[in-house]
N, C-alpha and C positions, 0 to 999 in steps of 0.2 A: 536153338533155332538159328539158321545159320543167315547172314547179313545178307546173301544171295536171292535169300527167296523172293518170287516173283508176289507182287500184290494181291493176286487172289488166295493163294495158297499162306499170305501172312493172315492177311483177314477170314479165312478159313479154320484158322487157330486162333484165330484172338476171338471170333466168336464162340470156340467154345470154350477157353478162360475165363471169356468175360461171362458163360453161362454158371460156371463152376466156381466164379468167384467168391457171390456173396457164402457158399457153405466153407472151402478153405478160411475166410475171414472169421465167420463164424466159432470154425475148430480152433482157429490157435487163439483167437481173444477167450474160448471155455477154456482152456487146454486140451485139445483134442490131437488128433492124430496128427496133421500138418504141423504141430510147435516143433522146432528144434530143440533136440534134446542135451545137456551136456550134464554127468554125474561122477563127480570123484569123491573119492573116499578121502582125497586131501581136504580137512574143513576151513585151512583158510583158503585156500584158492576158490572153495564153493563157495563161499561167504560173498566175498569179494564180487565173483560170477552173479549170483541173485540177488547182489545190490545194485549191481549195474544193470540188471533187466528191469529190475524196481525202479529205480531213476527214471529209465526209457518209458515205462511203461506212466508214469507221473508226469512225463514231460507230453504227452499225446495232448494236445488242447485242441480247441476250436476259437480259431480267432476272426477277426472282424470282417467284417466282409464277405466272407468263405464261410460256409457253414459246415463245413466237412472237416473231420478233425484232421491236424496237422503233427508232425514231429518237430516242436520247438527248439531254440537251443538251450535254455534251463539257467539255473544257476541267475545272474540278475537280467540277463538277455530275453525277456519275456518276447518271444516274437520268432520266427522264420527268416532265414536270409538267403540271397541267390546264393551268394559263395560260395554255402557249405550246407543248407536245409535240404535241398535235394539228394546229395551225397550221401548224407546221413542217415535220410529215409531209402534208401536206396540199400543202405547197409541193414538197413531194420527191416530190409521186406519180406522175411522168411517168418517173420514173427507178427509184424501186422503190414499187409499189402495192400489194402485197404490207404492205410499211412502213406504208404510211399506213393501211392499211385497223387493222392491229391495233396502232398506236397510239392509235385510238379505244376499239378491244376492249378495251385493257389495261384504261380505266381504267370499262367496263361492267362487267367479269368482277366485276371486283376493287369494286364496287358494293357499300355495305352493305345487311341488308334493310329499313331505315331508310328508304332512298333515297341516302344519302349517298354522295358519291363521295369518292375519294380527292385529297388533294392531289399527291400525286406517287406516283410507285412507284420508289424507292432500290435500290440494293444494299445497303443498310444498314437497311431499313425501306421499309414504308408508310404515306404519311403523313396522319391523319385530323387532325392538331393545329391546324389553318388551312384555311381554304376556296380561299384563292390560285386566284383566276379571275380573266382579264382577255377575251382572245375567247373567246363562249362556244362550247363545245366540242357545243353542239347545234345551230350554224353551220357549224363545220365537218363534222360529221358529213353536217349535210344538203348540204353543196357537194361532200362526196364521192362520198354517194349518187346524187346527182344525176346528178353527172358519167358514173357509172360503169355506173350502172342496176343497183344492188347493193341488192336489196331485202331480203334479209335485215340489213345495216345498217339501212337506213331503218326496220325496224320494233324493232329491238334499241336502234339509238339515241332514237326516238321512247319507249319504252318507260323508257329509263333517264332522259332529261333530264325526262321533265314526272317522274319522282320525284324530282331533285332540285331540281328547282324546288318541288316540296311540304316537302322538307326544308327548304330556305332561308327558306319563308315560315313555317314552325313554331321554326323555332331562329334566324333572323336576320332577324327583324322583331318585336322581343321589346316596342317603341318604339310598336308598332301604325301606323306610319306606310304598311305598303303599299314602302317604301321595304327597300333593304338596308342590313344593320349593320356594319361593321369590328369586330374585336374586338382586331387584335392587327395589327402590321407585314406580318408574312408574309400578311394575308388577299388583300392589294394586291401582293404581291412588291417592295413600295418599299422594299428593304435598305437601312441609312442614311441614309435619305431624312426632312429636315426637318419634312414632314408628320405625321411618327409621331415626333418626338424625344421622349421619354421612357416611352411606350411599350413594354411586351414585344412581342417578337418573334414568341412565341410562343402561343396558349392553354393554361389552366393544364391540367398534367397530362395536354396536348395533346390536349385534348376540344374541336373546334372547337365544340363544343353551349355552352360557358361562356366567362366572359370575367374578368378579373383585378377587384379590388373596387376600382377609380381611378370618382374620381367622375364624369371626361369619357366614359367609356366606359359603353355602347357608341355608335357612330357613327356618322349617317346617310352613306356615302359615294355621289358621282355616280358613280364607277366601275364599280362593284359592283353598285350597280342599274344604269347601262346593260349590265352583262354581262347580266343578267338580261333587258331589253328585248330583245337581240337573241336572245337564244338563244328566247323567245316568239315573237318574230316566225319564227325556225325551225320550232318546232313547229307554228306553226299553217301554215305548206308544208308541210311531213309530213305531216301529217293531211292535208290535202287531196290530197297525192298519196296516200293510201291511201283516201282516199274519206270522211273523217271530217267530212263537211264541220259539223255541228254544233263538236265539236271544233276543229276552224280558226276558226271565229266567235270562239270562248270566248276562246282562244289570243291571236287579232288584240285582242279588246278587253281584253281584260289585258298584253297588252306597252304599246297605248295609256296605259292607265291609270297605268304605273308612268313614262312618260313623261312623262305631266303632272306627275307627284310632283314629276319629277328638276329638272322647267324650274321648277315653281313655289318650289319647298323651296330648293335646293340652288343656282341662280345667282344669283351678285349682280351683275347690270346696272351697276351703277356702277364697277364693275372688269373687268366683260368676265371675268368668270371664275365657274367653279365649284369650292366648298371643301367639304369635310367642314363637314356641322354635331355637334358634340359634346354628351352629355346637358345639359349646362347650356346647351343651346340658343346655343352662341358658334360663329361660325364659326370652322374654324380656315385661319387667313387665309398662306396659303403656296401659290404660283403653280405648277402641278408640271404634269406632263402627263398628269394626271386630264384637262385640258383635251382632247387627242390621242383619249385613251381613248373618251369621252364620243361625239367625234365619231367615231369608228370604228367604232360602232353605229348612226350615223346621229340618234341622238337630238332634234340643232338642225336647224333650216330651215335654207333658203339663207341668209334674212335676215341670221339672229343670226350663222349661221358666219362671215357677211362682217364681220361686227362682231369676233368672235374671230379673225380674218384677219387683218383690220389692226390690232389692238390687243395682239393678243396670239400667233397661232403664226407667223403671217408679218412681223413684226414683229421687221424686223435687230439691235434694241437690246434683245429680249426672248427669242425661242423660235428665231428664224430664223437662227443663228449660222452662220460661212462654216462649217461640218460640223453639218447638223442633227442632230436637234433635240435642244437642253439636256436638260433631263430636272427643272430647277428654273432657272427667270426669270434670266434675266442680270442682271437689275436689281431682282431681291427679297433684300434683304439676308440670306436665308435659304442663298443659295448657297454648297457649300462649296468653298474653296479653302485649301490644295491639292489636289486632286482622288486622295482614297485610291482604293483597291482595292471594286469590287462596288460602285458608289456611282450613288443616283440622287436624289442632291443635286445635281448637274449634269450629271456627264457627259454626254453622246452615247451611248445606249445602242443595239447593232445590233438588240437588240429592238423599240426605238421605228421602228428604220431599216426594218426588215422591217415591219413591220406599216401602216407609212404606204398603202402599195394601197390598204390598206381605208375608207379615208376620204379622200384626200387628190383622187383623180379624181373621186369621186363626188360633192364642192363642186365641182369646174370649176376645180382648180389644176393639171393636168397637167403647165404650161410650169413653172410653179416649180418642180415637182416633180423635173425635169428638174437643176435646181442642187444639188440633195440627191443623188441619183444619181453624178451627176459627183462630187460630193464624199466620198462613201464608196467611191466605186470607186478612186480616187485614193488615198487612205486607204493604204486595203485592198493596193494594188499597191505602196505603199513602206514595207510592214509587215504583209508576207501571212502571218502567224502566227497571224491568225483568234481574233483574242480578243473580250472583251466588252464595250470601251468605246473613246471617245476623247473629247479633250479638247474643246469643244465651238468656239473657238477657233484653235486649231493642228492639229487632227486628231491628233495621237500618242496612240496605242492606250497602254492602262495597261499597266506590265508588273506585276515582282515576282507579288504572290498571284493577280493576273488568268494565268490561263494560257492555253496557244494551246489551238487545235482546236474553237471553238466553235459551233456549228450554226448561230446564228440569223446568226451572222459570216459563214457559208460561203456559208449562203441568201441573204443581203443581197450577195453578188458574185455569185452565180448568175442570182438572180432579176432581177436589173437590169441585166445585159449583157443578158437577153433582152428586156426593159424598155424599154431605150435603142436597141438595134439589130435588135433579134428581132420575130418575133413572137409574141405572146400571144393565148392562150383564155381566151375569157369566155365565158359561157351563153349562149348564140343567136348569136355575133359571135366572129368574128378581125380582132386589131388588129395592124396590121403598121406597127412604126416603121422608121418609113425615116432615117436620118441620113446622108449619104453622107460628107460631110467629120470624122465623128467619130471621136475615134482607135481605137475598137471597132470601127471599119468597115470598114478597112482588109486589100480581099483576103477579105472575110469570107463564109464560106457554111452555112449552116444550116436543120436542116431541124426539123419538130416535128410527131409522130403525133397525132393528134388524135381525141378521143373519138367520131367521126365515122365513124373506121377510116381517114379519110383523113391524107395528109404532106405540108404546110404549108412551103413551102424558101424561102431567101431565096439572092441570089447578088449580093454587091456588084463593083463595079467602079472606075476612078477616076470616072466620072461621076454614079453612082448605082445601084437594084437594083432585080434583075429579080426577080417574084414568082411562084410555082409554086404548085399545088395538087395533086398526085399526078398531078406530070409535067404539068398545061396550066398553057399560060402565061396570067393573069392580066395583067399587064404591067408596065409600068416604070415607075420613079420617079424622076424626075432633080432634080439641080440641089441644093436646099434642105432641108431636113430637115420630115417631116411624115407624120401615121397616116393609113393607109388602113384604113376601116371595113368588112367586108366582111361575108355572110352566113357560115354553115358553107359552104354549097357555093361560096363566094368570089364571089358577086357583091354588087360594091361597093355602101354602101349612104352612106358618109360618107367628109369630109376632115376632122383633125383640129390645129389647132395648136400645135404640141408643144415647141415652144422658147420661149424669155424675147424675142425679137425676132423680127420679123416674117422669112417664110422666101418667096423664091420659088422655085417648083416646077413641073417641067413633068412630065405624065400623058400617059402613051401607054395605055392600058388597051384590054384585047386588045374590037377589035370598034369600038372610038371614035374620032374623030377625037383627036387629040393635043389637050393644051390647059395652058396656062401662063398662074396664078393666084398672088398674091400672097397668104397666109395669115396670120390675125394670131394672138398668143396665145393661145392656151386656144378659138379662135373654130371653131365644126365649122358645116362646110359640108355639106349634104344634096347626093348624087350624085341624078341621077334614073337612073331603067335601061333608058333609052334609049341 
């Protein structure tokens, strides 16, 4: 559904989602027809694959206050958080959407009339003492809506994020910079993280509205304002899909405007990096993956990203470690080793791992992307305990206080088998990777319902795989590994190239003469449809 649509014609479709809901929820919690399918004949990648859905599927709770079950985060994290609860259920909505829908609800309900949302919803509490956002959660809202044609989200989430966005600029821009403030560790979720070393964790009296009397504090953070940029750029979609189009103007030029804050204020050019500037106007100079974040709202141009590419997140002696990505510079003397428990002073976080999508194809890295992939799935399968870190280095997941079962762990083996061998739904487009020689491929068949109504299957063999769309064949792909770019109703529209070395590949695509093309990195080639 396209971000254009006029309000009637959203709400036209989201009433009959929301009529077809409770049966699609019903099929994939029996296993019925709507579950996504994925089966290889490789038994540890399967292994691995059905542990992580077991996990997801153990982590579904009902916690307090909300009586509608949620997508927790697992592992000792008993609870839902802005940050990354939404994202996550976001990621899990093909399997229960049900899930995703009221892991957004949770944290509207539970909305003060301030505006403020919660930092998290606990079994132990809920938590207003920190703002802790990193995707904003009026992005995900709108990629659910979207998807789903669920217009009562769309107007319940339009309704609650432009109030928080009104709270953020009355309590955390206190600086008047237009920018947003850190007040405390947790506002960023950087637990032990060098960037906040001496810092509380907390705000006082766990009033995220105040901040402790340190003379550096408060602080302009790039993170926190691009959370803000993009969750702007959300509502001003929203609005336009409900017809607000005044409202979308306002929206578009005010996420602008906090953009320019973030490029102008907040990067220093001669390091290729963006820092915290603290009240006493110093930067605070620690390499973290603020960098990551920033870009995962789209913030930089192609330009600058390719300058942060090579300088810094792609950069083997820096961010691009054989197990991405660090989580603090390999070469900022800030890094800590040995690598405790909950640490994003270096480790590997499966949070950073999951969230790469968002940014990481949208620069034109996809081949690299590809070596991050492999190296968490690899990870993941000789330590399928589904925890929250590894070494950035050696891949060994943290154990002791890290415990297993952890969501964004489970999502990060989930989401990138279908990544690497699957296909994937985007808004207007199915992208179907083809790898034939990869160990994920082996024997492999899978199928994926699509918001469409239609079932997207794939079927490997040792030469390569054949592609289906609710039963027509599309056609085959042989030979080398590479995306085929296709519409919703599967007519092709691109090639894509999806490995670190050039791939050849031969197309038989249903209606076309055959044709065997040599594809290079990251390079997409326009199909015509003829």
């Amino acid at each position: 559904m396209r971000s254009s649509l006029d309000r009637r014609s959203f709400l036209a479709a989201s009433a009959a989602a929301t009529l077809a809901l409770p049966i699609f929820a019903r099929a994939q919690q029996g296993g019925g027809a709507g579950v996504p399918r994925f089966s290889t004949t490789n038994p540890r990648w399967q292994a691995a694959y059905d542990a992580a859905l077991d996990v997801l599927a153990g982590n579904v709770k009902v916690m307090p206050y909300v009586s509608k079950p949620v997508l927790i985060e697992g592992s000792v994290y008993q609870g839902i958080w802005q940050e990354c609860g939404p994202h996550e259920a976001l990621l899990y909505r093909k399997f229960r959407p049900d899930v995703a829908r009221n892991s957004h609800l949770t944290f509207f309900e539970l909305q003060r009339a301030d505006g403020q949302l919660p930092a998290n919803n606990k079994v132990v509490e809920t938590g207003f003492g920190q703002i802790q956002m990193v995707v904003p959660i009026a992005a995900t809202a709108w990629d659910l809506a979207r998807a789903t044609g669920d217009g009562e989200l769309l107007e319940t989430a339009y309704r609650a994020c432009g109030a928080w966005d009104g709270w953020l600029m009355r309590h955390r821009n206190t600086r008047g910079t237009g920018l947003v403030e850190g007040f405390c560790t947790y506002d960023t979720g950087h637990d032990n993280s060098p960037r906040w070393k001496g810092m509380p964790n907390q705000c006082p009296n766990k009033d995220a509205r105040t901040h402790h009397p340190i003379a550096s504090l408060p602080r302009l953070c790039p993170d926190l304002s691009a959370t803000v940029y993009g969750g702007r750029r959300a509502l001003a979609a929203m609005a336009e899909a409900l017809g607000n189009r005044d409202e979308a103007a306002r929206w578009a030029e005010q996420a602008e405007a906090i953009r320019r804050r973030i490029l102008d204020t907040l990067y220093v050019a001669e390091d290729a990096a963006f820092y915290d500037l603290d009240a006493q106007n110093q930067f605070v100079r620690v390499r973290s993956d603020i960098l990551s974040r920033v870009c995962g709202e789209h913030v930089v141009d192609q330009k600058t990203f390719d300058i942060l590419w090579t300088r810094q997140l792609g950069n083997r002696q820096v961010f691009w470690t054989r197990y991405p990505m660090a989580s603090i510079a390999m070469d900022d003397p800030t890094f800590v080793r040995p690598i405790p428990a909950n640490s994003w002073g270096g480790a590997s976080q499966a949070l950073t791992a999951m969230r790469a999508p968002r940014w990481i194809e949208h620069y034109g890295r996809t081949a690299e992307f590809t070596e991050m992939m492999n190296a968490w799935c690899e990870a993941i399968q000789a330590d399928p305990s589904f925890r929250q870190q590894i070494d950035p280095e050696t891949g060994a997941f943290t154990h002791g206080e890290d415990q297993p079962r952890y969501s964004p762990c489970a999502l990060v083996m989930v989401d990138y088998s279908w990544r690497l061998v699957g296909v994937v739904e985007e808004p207007d487009a199915l992208h179907w990777n083809v790898r034939p020689g990869h160990a994920a491929a082996a024997g492999t068949q899978l199928s994926l319902p699509t918001d469409a109504g239609r079932t997207a299957a794939m079927a490997y063999d040792g030469r390569g795989a054949s592609l289906t769309l609710s039963g027509k064949l599309l056609g085959r792909i042989e030979g080398g590994a590479v995306r085929l770019i296709t519409d919703p109703e599967g007519t092709p529209r691109a090639l894509l190239g999806i490995e670190p070395k050039p791939q050849r590949v031969t197309l038989r695509l249903a209606g076309r003469p055959p044709r065997t093309i040599t594809i290079q990195p990251n390079r997409r080639i326009a199909l015509d449809q003829g």
